[in-house]
C-alpha positions as CSV (number, residue, x, y, z in Angstrom):
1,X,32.9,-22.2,22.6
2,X,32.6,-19.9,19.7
3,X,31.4,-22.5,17.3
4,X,28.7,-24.1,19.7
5,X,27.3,-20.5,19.7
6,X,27.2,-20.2,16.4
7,X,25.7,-23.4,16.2
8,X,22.6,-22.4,18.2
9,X,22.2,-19.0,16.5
10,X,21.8,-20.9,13.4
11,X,19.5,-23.2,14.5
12,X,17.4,-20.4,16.0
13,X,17.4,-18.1,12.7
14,X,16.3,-21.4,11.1
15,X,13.7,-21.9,13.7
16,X,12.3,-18.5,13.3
17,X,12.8,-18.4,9.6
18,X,10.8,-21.5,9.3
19,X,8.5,-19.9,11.7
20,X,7.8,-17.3,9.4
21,X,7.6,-18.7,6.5
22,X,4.8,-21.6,7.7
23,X,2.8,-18.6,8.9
24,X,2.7,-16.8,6.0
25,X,1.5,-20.1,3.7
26,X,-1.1,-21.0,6.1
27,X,-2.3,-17.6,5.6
28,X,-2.0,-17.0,2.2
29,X,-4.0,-20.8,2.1
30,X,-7.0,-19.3,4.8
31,X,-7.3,-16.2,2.1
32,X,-7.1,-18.5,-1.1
33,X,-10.0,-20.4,0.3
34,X,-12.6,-17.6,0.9
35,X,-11.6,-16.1,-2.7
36,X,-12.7,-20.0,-4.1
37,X,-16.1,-19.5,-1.6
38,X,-17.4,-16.9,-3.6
39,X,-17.5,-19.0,-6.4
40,X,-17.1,-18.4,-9.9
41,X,-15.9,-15.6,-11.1
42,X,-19.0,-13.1,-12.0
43,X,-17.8,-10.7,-15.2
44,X,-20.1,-7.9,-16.8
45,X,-21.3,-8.1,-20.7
46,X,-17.7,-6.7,-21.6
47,X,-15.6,-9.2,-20.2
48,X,-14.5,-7.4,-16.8
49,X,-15.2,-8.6,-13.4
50,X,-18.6,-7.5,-11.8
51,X,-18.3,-4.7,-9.1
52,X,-19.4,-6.7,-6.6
53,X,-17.4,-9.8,-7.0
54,X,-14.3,-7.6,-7.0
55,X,-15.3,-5.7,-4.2
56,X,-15.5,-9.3,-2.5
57,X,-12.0,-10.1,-3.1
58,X,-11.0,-6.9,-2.6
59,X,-11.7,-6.9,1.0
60,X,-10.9,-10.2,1.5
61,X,-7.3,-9.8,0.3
62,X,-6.6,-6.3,2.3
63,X,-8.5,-8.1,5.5
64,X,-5.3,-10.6,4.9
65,X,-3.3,-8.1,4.2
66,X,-3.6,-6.1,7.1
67,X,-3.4,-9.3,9.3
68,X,-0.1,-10.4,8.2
69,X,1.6,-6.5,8.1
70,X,0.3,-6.1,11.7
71,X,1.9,-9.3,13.1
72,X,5.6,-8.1,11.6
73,X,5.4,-5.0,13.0
């Protein structure tokens, strides 16, 4: 009896680790792909990325952010 409950709280970590983990690449995939949307990387005179353009993926990464911090709370 012991063992057979063990058994299913492994398979259910799995499940939810598995869970987790597929969540978190699908996001990371969604936030990948609107960074390649803006295109080319725009960079001033001196080599550094343009204002804008980092302001862009700025806000795109903490929109992502904030998404996948609020679903493990």
């Amino acid at each position: 009896m012991i063992y057979a409950l063990a058994g299913v709280g492994a398979l259910v970590a799995g499940a939810l680790v598995f869970h987790y983990v597929s969540n978190k690449q699908a996001s990371n995939s969604q936030c990948f792909d609107e960074i390649e949307a803006l295109g080319p990387p725009k960079k001033q005179s001196n080599g550094l990325l343009s204002f804008d353009y980092y302001k862009d993926i700025f806000m795109i990464i903490s929109k992502h952010s904030k998404l996948k911090f609020a679903s493990e709370r």
